[in-house]
C-alpha positions as CSV (number, residue, x, y, z in Angstrom):
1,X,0.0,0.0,0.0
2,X,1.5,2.9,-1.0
3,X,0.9,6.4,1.1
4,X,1.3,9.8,-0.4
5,X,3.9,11.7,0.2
6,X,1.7,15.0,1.6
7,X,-1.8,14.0,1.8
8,X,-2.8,16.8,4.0
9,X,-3.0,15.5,7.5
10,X,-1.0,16.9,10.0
11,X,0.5,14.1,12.1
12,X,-0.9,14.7,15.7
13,X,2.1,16.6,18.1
14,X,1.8,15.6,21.7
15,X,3.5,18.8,22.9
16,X,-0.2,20.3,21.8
17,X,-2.9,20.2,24.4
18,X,-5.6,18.1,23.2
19,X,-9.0,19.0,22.6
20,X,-11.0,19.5,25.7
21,X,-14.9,20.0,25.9
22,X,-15.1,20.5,29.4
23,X,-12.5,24.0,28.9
24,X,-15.4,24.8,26.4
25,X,-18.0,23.6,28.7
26,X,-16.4,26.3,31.6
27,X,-15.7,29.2,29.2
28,X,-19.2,29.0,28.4
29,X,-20.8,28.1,31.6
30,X,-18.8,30.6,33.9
31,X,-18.6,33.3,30.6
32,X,-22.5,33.5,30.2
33,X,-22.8,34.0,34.2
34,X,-20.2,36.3,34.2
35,X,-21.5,38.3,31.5
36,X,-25.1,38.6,32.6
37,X,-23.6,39.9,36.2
38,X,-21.5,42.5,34.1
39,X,-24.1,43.4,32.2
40,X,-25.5,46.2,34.0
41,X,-22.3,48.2,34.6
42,X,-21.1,47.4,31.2
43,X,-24.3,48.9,29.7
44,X,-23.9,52.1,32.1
45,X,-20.0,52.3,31.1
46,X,-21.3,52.4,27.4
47,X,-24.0,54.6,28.1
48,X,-21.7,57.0,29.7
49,X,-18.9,56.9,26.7
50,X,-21.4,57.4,24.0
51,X,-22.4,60.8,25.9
52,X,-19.1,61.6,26.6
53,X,-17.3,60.6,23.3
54,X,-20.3,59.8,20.6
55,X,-21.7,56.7,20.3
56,X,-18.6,55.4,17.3
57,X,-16.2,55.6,20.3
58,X,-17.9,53.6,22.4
59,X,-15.4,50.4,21.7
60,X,-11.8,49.6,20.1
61,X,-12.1,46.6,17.6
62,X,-8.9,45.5,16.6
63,X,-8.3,42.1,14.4
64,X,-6.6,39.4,16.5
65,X,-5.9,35.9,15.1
66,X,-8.0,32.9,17.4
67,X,-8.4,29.3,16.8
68,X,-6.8,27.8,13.5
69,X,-5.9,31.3,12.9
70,X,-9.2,32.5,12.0
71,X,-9.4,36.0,12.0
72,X,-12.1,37.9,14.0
73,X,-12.2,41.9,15.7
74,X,-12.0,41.5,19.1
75,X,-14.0,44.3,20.8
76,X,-12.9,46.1,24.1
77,X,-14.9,49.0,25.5
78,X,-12.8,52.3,25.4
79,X,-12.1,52.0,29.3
80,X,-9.6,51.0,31.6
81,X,-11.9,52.0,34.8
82,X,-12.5,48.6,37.0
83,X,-10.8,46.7,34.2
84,X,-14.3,46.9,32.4
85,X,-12.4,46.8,29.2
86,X,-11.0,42.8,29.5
87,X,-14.7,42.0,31.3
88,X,-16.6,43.6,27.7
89,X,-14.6,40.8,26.1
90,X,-16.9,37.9,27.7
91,X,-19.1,38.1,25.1
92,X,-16.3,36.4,23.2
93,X,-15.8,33.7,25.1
94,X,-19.0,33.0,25.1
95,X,-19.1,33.1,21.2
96,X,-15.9,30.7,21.3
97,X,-13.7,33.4,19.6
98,X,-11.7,33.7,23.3
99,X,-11.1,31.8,25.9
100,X,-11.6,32.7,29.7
101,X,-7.7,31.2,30.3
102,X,-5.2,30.9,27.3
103,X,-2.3,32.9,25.4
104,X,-2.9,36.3,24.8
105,X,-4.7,37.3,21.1
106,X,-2.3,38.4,18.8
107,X,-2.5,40.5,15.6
108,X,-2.3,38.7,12.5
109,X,0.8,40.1,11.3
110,X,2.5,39.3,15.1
111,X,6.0,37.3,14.3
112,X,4.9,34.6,16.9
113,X,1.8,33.3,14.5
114,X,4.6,33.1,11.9
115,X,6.2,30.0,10.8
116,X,7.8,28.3,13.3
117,X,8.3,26.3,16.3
118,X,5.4,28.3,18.4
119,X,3.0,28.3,15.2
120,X,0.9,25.2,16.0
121,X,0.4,25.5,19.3
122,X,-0.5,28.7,19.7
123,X,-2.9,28.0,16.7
124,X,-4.6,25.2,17.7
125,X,-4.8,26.4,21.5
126,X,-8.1,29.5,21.4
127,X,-6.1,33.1,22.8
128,X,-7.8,33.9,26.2
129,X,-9.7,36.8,28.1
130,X,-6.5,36.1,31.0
131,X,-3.9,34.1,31.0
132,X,-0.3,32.9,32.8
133,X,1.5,35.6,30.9
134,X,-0.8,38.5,31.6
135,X,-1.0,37.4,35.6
136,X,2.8,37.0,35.7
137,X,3.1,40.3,33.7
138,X,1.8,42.2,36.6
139,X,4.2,40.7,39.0
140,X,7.1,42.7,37.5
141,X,8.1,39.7,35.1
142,X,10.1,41.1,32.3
143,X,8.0,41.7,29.2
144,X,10.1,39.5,26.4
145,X,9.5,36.2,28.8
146,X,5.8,36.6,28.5
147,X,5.9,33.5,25.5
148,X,7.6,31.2,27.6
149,X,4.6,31.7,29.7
150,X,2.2,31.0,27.0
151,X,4.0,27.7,26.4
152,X,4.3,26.4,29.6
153,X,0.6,26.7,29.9
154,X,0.0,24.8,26.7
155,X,2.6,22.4,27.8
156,X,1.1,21.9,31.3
157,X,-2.5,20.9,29.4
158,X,-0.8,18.7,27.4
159,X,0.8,16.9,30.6
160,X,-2.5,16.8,32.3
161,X,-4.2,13.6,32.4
162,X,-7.3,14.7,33.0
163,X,-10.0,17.0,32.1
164,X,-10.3,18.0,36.2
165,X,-6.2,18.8,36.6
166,X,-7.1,21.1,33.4
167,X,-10.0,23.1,34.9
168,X,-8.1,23.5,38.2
169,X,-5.6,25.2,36.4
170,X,-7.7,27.2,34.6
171,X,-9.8,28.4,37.8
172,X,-6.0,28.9,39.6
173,X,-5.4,31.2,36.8
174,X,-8.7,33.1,36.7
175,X,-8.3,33.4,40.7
176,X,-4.7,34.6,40.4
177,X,-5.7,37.3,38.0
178,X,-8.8,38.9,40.2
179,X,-6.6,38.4,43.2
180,X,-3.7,40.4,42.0
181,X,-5.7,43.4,41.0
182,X,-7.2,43.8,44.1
183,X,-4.8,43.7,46.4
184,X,-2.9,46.0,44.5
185,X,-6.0,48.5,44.3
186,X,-6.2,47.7,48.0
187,X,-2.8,47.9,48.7
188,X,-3.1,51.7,46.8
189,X,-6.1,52.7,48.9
190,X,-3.9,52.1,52.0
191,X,-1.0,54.4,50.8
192,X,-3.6,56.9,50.1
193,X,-5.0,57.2,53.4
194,X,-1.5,57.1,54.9
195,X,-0.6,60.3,53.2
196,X,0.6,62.1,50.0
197,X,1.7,59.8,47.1
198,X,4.9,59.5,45.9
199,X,6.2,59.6,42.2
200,X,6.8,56.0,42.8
201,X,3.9,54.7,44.6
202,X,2.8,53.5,40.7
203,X,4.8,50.5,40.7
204,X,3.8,46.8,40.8
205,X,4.1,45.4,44.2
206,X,7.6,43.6,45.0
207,X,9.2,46.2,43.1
208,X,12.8,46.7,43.9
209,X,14.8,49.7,42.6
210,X,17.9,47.5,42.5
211,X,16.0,45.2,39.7
């Protein structure tokens, strides 16, 4: 029996996290309940931009490559008040164009969807709302390191056995990235009442000026 020499198929790569309903099953579950609670401040955010900027500068749409590389224009509202800007984007994970946990969405023309050894995975894995980069990121991680992070996520779904060790670290993720945030704005609120502000009192927490 003779087998052709490209028939098309890609042979499956077990560095790639396999395909998962119950990740689906989560983003849509947790995303639709998410949304609805949103709903009302999003619509009043909205509300308030359209009177203050006109209704066309309401949102930013910008085209971000997702699954297989299809293209689609993820919308963010024009804020970054409460972080209402990453919550408007639930209505794409409920859609299926984002994930709630996953490598950040990146432009089609971004050098890491080009060919190469990150290509496949970060194709066949769906960009997310939040991810282990973007929680990392705000620990002071330096910038250029933030792929690595991508992979090791995709590389830690691929080592886990089963669907439950792949929702935990989904939901450790998603409770990493509200956590941080908040102590950060509570940390800030505590500086504040304690006095003036300093030029520095901006920076992450853990920052050290001999970094």
């Amino acid at each position: 029996m003779v087998t052709p020499a490209n028939d098309g198929v890609r042979p499956p790569d077990p560095t790639l996290p396999p395909a998962d309903g119950a990740k689906r099953l989560l983003d849509v579950t947790l995303g639709s309940a998410l949304l609805l609670l949103a709903a009302p401040v999003l619509l009043a955010a909205a509300l308030a931009l359209a009177v203050q900027h006109g209704p066309h500068q309401v949102f930013d749409g910008r085209t971000r490559a997702g699954l297989g590389g299809r293209l689609f224009v993820l919308r963010s509202l024009r804020t970054r008040r409460l972080r209402l800007d990453v919550v408007s984007r639930l209505a794409h994970v409920v859609r299926g164009e984002l994930s709630l946990v996953g490598p950040a969405p990146l432009a089609p023309d971004d050098p890491r969807l080009l060919d190469g050894g990150p290509r496949r995975w970060r194709l066949e894995l769906r960009p997310g709302l939040t991810g282990l980069a973007q929680v990392r990121a705000r620990s002071g991680m330096p910038w250029d390191e933030t792929a690595l992070l991508d992979l090791h996520y995709a590389q830690t779904l691929a080592r886990s056995r089963t669907q439950i060790q792949r929702i935990r670290l989904d939901l450790a993720i998603l409770a990493e990235s509200v956590h941080t945030p908040v102590r950060a704005t509570l940390r800030g609120t505590a500086r504040r009442a304690k006095g003036g502000l300093s030029d520095t009192d901006h920076r992450l927490p853990g920052y050290s000026p001999l970094e």
